[in-house]
KEFI-681618 format. One record per residue (C-alpha): residue in one letter; residue number from 1; chain; x, y, z. Coordinates in Angstrom, 2 decimals. Layout:
BEGIN
A	NUM	A	X	Y	Z .
...
END
This chain:
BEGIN
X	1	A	113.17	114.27	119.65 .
X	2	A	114.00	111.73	117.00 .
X	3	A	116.38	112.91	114.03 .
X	4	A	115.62	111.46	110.40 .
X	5	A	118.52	110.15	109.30 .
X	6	A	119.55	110.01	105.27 .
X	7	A	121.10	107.22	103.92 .
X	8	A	124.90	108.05	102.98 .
X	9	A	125.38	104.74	101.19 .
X	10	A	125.89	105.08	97.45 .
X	11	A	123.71	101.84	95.64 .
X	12	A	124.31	100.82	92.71 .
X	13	A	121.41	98.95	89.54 .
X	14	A	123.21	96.13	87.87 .
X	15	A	121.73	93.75	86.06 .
X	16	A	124.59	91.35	85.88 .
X	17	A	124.62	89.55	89.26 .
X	18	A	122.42	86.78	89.85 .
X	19	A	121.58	86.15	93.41 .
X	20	A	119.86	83.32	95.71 .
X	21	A	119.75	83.10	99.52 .
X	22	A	119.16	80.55	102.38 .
X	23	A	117.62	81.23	105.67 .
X	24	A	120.14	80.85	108.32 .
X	25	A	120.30	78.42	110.69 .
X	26	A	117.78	76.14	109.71 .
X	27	A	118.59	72.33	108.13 .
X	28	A	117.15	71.28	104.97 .
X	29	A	116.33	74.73	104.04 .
X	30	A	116.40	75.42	100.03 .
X	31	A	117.75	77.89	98.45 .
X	32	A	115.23	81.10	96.83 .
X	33	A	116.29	82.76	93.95 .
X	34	A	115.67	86.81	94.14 .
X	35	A	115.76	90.11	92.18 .
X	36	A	118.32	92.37	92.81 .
X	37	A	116.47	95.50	93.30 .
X	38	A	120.08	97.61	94.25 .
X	39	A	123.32	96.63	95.88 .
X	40	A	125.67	98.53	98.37 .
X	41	A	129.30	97.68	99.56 .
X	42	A	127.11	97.15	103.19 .
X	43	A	123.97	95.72	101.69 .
X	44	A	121.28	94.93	99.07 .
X	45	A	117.83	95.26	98.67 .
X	46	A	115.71	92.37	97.04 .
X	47	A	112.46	91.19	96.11 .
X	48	A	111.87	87.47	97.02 .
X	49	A	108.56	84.83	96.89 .
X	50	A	110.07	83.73	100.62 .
X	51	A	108.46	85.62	103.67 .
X	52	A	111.13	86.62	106.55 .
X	53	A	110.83	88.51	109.14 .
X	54	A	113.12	91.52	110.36 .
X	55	A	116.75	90.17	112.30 .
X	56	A	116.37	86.55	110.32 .
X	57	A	120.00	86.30	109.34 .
X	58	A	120.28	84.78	105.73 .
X	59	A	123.36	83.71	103.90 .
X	60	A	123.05	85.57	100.26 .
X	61	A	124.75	83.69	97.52 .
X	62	A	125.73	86.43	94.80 .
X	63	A	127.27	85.66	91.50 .
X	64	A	128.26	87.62	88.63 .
X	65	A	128.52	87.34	85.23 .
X	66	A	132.30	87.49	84.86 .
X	67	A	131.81	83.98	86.94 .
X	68	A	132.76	85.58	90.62 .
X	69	A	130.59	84.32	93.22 .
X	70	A	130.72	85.70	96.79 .
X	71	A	128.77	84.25	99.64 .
X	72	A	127.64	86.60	102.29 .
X	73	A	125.93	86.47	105.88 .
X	74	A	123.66	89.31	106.39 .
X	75	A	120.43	90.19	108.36 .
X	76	A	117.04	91.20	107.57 .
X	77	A	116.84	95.42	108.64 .
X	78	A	113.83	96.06	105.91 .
X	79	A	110.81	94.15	105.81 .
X	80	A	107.53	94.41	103.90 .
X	81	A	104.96	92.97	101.65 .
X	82	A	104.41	94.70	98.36 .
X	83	A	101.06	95.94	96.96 .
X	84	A	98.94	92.31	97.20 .
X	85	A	97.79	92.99	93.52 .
X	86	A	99.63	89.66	91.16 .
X	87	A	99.72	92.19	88.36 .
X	88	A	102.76	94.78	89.96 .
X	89	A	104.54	91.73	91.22 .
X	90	A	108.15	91.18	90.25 .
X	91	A	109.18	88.02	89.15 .
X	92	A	111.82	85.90	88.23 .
X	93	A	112.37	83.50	85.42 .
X	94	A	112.82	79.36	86.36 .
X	95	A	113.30	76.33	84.82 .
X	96	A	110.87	73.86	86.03 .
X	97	A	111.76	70.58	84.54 .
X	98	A	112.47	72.18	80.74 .
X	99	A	109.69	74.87	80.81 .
X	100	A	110.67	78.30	81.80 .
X	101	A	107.76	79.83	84.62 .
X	102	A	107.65	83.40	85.68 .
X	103	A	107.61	82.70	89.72 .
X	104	A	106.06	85.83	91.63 .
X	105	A	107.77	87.57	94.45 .
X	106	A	105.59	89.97	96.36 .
X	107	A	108.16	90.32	99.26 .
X	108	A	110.72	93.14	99.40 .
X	109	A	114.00	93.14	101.93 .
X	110	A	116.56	95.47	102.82 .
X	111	A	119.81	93.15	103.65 .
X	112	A	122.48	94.35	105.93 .
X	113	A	125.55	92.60	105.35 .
X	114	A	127.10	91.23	108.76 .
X	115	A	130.83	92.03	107.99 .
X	116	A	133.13	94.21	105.90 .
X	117	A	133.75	91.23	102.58 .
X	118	A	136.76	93.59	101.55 .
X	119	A	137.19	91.50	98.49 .
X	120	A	133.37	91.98	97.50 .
X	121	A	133.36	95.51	98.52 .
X	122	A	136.34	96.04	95.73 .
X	123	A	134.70	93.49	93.01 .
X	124	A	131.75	95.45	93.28 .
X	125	A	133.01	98.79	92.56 .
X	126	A	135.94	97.66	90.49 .
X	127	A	133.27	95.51	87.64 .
X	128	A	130.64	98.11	87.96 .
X	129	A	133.56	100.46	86.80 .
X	130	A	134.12	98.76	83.61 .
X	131	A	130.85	97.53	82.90 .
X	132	A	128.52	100.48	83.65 .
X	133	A	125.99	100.89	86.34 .
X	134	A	123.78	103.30	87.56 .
X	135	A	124.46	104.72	91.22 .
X	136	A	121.60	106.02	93.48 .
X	137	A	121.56	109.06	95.33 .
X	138	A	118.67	111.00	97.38 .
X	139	A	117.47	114.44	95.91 .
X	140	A	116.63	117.05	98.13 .
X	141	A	113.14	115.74	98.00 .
X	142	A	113.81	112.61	99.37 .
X	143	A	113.04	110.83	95.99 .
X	144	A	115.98	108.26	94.96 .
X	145	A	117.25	109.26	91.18 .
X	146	A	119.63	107.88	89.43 .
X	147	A	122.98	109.78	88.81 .
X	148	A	124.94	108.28	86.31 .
X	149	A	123.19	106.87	83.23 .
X	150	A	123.76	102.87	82.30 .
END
């Protein structure tokens, strides 16, 4: 008999990390921009216009507003296409050239991060802190809410 395991992790909504990864270990790969959908001391979850399959290790790129930029190696645990419809696609903002295009991304992963970054795991909590955030938690019905307010 299988046991259904919650999720312990607290995750945390900010909107003041940009973040871009690189599929790992492949030359002349490019970097992809993402959205951070929520962030953990042990992962993240993202939405990205790059399709990956689950154990492709990546090497996340994440960079904060303050100007601290961590780079990360994690692996893909969470894989799966979104609804196919272009209208409830996320999307991120580019520059192309000088115009700014909305670029779909349909794809959503859940990232484990491959070690403990002790000085990310502290960053994280320790900005968050002073700038606000909103941390996740499960209900009792299973639905994700949000616990403290932005």
């Amino acid at each position: 008999m299988t046991e259904k395991t919650d999720r312990k992790q607290v995750r945390y909504e900010r909107n003041d990390i940009d973040a871009v990864f690189k599929k790992t270990p492949v030359f002349f790969n490019r970097v992809q921009p993402v959205k951070i959908i929520n962030i953990s001391k042990q992962g993240i979850a993202f939405c990205s216009h790059q399709a990956l399959k689950r154990n492709h290790h990546l090497e996340i790129i994440l960079s904060f507003m303050r100007g601290e930029s961590f780079f990360l190696n994690g692996q893909v645990v969470h894989s799966f296409r979104k609804q196919s419809n272009f209208q409830y696609d996320e999307f991120v903002e580019l520059y192309v050239g000088d115009l700014l295009a909305p670029v779909p991304l349909p794809f959503k992963y859940g990232i484990h991060f491959e070690q403990n970054y002790l000085q990310f795991m502290d960053y994280l909590i320790e900005s968050g802190c002073k700038n606000g955030f909103e941390v996740q938690r499960r209900d009792k019905s299973g639905v994700w809410r949000g616990v403290y307010p932005k």
